[in-house]
C-alpha positions as CSV (number, residue, x, y, z in Angstrom):
1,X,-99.0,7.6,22.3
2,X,-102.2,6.5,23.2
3,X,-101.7,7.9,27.0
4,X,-100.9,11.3,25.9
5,X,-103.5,11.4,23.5
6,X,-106.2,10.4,26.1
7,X,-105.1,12.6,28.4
8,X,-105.1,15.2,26.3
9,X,-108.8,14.5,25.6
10,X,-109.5,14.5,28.5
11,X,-107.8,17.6,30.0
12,X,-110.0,19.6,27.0
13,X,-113.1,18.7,29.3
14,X,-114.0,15.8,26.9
15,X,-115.3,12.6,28.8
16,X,-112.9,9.7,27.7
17,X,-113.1,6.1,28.1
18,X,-109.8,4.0,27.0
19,X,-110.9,0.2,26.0
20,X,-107.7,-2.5,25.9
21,X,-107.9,-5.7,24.7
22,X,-106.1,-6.6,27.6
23,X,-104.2,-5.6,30.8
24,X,-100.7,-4.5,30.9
25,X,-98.8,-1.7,31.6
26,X,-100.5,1.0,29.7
27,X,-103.5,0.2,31.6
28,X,-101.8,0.9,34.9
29,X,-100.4,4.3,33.7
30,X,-104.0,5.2,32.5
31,X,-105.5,4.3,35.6
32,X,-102.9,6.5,37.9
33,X,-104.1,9.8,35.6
34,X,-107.5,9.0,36.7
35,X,-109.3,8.1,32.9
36,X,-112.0,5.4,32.9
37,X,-110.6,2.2,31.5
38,X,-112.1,-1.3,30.5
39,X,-110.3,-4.2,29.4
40,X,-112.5,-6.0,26.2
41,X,-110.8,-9.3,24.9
42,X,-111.3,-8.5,20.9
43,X,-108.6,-9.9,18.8
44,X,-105.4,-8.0,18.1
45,X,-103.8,-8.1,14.1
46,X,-100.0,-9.5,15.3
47,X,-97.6,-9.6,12.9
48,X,-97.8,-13.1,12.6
49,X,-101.4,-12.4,11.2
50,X,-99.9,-10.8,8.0
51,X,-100.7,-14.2,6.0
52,X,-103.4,-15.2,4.0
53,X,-104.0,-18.2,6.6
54,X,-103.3,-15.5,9.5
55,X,-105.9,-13.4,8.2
56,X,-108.1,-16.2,8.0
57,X,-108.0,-17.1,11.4
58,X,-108.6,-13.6,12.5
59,X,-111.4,-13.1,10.7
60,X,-112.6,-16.3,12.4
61,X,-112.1,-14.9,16.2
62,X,-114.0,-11.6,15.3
63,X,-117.4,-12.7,15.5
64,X,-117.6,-12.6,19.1
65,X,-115.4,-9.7,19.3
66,X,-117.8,-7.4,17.2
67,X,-120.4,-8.2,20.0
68,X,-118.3,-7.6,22.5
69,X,-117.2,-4.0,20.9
70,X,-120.6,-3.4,19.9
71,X,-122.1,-3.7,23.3
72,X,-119.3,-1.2,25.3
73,X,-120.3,1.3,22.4
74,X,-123.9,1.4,23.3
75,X,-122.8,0.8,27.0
76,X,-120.7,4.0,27.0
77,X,-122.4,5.8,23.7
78,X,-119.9,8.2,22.9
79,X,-119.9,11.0,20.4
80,X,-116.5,9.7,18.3
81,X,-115.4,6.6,18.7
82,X,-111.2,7.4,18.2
83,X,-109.1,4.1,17.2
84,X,-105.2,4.9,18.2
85,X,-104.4,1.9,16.1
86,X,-105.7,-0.9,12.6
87,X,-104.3,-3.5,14.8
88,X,-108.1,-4.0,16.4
89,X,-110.5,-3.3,13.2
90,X,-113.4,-5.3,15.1
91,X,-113.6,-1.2,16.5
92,X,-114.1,-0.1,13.4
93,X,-117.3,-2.1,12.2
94,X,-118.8,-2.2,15.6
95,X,-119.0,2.4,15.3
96,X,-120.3,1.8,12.1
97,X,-122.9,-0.9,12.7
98,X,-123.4,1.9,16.1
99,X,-123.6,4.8,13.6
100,X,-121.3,6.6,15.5
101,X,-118.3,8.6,14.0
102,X,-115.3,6.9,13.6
103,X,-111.4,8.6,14.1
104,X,-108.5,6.3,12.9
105,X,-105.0,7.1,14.2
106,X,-102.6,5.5,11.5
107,X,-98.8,4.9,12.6
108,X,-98.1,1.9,10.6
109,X,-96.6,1.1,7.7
110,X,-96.5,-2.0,6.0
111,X,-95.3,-1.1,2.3
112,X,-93.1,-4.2,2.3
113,X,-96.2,-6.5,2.9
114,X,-97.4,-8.4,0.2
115,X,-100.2,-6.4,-2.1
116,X,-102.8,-8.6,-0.8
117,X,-102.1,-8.3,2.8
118,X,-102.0,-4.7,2.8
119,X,-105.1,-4.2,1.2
120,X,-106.6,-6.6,4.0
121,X,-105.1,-4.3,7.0
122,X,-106.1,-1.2,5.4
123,X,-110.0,-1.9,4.5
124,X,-111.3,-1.6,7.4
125,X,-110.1,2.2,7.1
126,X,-112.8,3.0,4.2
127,X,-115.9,2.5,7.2
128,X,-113.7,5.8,9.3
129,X,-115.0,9.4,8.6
130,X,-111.2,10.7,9.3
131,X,-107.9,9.1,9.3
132,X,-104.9,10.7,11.3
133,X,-101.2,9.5,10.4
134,X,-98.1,10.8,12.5
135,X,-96.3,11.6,8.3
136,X,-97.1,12.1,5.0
137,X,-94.9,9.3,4.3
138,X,-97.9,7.0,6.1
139,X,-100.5,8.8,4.7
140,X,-99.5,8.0,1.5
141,X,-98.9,4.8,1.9
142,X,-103.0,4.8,3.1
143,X,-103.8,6.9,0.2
144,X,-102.5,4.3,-2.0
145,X,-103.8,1.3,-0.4
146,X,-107.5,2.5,0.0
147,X,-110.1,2.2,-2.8
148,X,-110.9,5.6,-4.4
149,X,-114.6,5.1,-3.5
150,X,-113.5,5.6,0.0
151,X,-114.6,9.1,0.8
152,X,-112.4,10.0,4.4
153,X,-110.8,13.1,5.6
154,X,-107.2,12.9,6.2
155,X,-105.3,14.6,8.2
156,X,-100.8,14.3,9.0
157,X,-100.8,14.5,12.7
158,X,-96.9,14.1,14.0
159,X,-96.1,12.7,17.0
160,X,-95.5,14.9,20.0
161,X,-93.7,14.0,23.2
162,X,-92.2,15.9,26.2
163,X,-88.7,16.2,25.0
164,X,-87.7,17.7,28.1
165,X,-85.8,14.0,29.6
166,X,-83.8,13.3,26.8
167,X,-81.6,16.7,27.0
168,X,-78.8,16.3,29.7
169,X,-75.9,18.0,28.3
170,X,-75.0,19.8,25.1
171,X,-72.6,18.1,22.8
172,X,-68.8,17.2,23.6
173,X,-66.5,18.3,20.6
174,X,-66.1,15.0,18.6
175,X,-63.1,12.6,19.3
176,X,-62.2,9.3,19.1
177,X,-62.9,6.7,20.0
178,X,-66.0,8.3,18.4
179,X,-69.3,6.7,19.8
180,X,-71.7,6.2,17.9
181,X,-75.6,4.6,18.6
182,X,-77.9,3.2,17.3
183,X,-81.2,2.0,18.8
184,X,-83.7,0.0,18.1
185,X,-85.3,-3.9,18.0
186,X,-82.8,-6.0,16.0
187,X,-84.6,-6.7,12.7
188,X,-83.6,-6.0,9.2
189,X,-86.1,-3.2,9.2
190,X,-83.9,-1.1,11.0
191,X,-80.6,-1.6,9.2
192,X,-78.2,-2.9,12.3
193,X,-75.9,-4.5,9.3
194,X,-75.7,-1.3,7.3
195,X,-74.1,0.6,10.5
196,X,-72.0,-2.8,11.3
197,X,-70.4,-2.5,7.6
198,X,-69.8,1.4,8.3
199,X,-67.9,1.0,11.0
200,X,-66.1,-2.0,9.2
201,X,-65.2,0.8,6.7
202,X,-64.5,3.4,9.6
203,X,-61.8,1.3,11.1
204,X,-60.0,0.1,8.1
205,X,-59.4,3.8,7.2
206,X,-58.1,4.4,10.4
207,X,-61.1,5.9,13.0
208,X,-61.0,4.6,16.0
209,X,-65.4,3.9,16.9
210,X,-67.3,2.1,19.3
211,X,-70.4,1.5,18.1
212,X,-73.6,0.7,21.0
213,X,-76.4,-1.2,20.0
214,X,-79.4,-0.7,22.0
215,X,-82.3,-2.7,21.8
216,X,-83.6,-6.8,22.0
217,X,-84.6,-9.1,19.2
218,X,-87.7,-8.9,17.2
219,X,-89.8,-12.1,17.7
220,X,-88.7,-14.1,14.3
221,X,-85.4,-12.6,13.6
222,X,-82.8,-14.2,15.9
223,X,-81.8,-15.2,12.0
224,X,-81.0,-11.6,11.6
225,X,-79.4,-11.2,14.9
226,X,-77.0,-14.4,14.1
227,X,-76.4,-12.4,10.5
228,X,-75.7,-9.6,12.4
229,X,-72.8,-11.5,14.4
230,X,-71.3,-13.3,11.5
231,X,-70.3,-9.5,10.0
232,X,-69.1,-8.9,13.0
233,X,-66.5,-11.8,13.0
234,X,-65.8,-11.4,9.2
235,X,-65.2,-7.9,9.9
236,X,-62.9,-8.5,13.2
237,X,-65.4,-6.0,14.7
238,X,-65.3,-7.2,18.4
239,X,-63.6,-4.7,19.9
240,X,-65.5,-2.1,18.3
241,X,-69.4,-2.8,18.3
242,X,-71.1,-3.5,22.0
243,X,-74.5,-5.1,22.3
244,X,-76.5,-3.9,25.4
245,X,-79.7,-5.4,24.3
246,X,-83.0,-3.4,25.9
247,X,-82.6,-0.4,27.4
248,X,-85.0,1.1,30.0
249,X,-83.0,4.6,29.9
250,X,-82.8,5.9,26.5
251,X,-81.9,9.0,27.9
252,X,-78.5,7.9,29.2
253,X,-77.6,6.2,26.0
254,X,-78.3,9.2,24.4
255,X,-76.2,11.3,26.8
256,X,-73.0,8.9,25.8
257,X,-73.4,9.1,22.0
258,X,-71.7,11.6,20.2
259,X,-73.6,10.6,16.9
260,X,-76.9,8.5,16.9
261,X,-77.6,6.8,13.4
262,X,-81.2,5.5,12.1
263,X,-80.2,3.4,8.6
264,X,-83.7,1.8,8.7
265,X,-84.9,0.8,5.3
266,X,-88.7,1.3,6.5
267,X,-89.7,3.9,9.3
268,X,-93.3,6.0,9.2
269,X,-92.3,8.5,11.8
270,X,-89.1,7.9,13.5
271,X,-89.2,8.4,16.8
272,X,-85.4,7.9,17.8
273,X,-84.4,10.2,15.1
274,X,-86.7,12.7,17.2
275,X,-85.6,11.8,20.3
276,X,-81.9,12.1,19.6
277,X,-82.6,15.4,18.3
278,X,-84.2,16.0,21.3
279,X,-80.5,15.0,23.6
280,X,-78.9,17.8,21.5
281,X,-77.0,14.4,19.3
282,X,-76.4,15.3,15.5
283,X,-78.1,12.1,13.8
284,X,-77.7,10.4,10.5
285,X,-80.8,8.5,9.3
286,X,-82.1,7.3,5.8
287,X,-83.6,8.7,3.4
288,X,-86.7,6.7,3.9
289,X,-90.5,7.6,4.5
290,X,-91.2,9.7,7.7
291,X,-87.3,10.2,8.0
292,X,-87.3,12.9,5.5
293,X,-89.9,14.6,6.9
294,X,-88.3,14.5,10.7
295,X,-84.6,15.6,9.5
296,X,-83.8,18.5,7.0
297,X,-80.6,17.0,5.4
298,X,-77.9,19.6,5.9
299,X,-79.9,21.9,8.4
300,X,-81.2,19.4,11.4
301,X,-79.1,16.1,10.5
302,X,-77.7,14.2,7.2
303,X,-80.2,12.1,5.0
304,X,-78.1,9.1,3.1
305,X,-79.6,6.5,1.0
306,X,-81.0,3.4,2.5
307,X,-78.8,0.4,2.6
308,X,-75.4,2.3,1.5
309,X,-72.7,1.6,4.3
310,X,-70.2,4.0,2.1
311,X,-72.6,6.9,2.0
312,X,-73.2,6.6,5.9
313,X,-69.3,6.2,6.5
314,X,-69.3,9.8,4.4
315,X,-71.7,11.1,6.5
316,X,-70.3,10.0,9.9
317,X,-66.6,10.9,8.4
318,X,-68.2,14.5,8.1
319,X,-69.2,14.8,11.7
320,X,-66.2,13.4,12.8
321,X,-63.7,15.9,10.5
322,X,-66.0,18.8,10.9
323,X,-66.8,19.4,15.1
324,X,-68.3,22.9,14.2
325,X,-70.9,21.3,11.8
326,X,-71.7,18.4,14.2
327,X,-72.5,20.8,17.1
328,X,-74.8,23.0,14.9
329,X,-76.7,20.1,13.0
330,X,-77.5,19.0,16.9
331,X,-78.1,22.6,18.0
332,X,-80.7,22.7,14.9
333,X,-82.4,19.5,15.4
334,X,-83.0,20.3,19.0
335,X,-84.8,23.7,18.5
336,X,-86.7,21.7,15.5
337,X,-87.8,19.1,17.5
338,X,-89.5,21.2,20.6
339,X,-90.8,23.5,18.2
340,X,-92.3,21.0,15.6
341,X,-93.0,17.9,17.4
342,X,-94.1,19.0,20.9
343,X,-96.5,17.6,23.3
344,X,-98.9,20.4,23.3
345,X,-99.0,20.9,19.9
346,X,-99.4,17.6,19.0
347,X,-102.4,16.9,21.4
348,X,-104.2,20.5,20.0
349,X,-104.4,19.2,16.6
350,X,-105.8,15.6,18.0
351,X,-108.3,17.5,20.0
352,X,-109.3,19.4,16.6
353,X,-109.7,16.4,14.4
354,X,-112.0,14.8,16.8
355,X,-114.0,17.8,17.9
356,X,-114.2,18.8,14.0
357,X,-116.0,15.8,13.6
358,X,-118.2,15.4,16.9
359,X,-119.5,19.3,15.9
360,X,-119.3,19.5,11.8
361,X,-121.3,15.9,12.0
362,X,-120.9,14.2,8.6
């Protein structure tokens, strides 16, 4: 997001400068729209930081980062500094030590974390004049995290995209062998065993599924992935469940599905659930967090409880017994998703946040 959101800036007539903390591929991709760029080594909050002793080592490395961040602020002296993420909080004391206004963009959320950690990734938020999160589900978490001496203007800014790609062909009537997706990094976030015991449940009653897992392993969990393979062989689900690991063209995967499930047990937006929307898929997520606020159970997809393999076997049976219902559910959830969670719309209500605040002053 942080390339459409500085383009967008920028195409408003705003003067933008993106700062990394180091090079990669975003940089490339901002360099070929033509927006200044400068690489600044500050430290980065990993998830491996999300210890005491983590934390304590990051707080170690930020003294020369604050310099660092301080001096490309007064280099550059813009009007609002905008941080498209609280993995790099050194921007956040460096604007205020500055005095220039501070715009936090909020897309994580660590509810699972321990108390103490959370508060520690969310401080740094009290020193921002507005805080943007892409659902209410994140902005409550925020809410609940900050002090209530922190006086900051918050605003739900979904994610937008160009949705155009992911549509390639309207639904095929549901058959079997019924294929089913799911995608996403392997970790127990995203609930890769709830769907494995589904489709356990699928084929002992007699429906014939394949279902495609698309994505690699979290860093940390190959313990999870080796769970994930021991339900598979208690299951005798080798026939039925395909591993493809990364995938470049989500697109395509999308165009084979004819249902695309999100069982995550922690999501603060949800982009694939958008994105299968998008492709014209009916989708089944959880019930959890942004989820709810992406699908309209009934109208643009089903909403099941988190960590219930018989509730999402309902809901896939559903699809799979009623074609008609499938094929609207998708029809909905496309028009919802260009209409909602488009690009344009998505980059106007960025825009307003920050010009709100480079105008209205304090």
């Amino acid at each position: 997001m942080a390339l459409v959101t500085a383009e967008g800036i920028a195409q408003s007539g705003n003067v933008v400068k993106v700062v990394l903390p180091n090079s990669g591929p975003l940089e490339s991709k901002i360099r070929d729209v033509d927006i200044d760029i400068e690489l600044v080594d500050v430290p980065v909050l990993r998830k491996s930081a999300l210890t005491i002793t983590g934390m304590a080592r990051l707080f170690a490395a930020s003294v020369t980062g604050v310099i660092k961040a301080i001096r490309t602020i007064r280099d550059f002296d813009p009007d609002v500094v905008y941080a498209n993420t609280i993995t790099q909080p050194i921007w956040f004391l460096a604007a205020k030590i500055c005095r220039r206004k501070l715009v936090c963009h909020v897309r994580e959320s660590e509810s699972g974390a321990h108390p103490l950690i959370r508060k520690g990734l969310l401080l740094p938020l009290a020193l921002a004049d507005d805080i943007i999160t892409n659902s209410m589900a994140t902005l409550e978490f925020v809410r609940q995290s900050l002090s209530s001496r922190a006086h900051v203007e918050m605003h739900v800014v979904y994610n937008g995209k160009d949705w155009s790609k992911y549509f390639r062909n309207e639904p095929r009537p549901i058959q079997q062998p019924v294929r089913i997706l799911l995608v996403g990094r392997v970790s127990p976030r995203k609930g890769q065993d709830v769907a494995l015991q589904a489709v356990g449940i699928l084929r002992r009653r007699g429906i014939d599924c394949t279902l495609r897992l698309a994505g690699d392993t979290f860093p940390g969990y190959e313990w999870f992935e080796d769970e994930l393979l021991d339900i598979e062989r208690r299951l005798d689900l080798s026939t039925n469940v395909k591993h493809v690991g990364f995938v470049d063209d989500i697109p395509k995967e999308l165009e084979w599905a004819d249902i695309v499930l999100v069982p995550s047990r922690q999501e603060p937006f949800g982009t694939v659930a958008a994105e299968a929307m998008a492709a014209m898929r009916p989708v089944i997520v959880s019930g959890v967090e942004g989820l709810t606020e992406i699908v309209e159970q009934g109208r643009t997809g089903l909403v099941v409880p988190p960590d219930s393999p018989e509730e999402l076997t309902h809901a896939i049976l559903r699809l799979v017994m009623n074609p008609l219902i499938a094929a609207q559910l998708a029809k909905n959830g496309y028009e919802r998703v260009n209409r909602d969670f488009s690009l344009a719309k998505y980059k106007r209500q960025i825009e307003s946040v920050l010009m709100s605040r480079k105008i209205g002053g304090d």
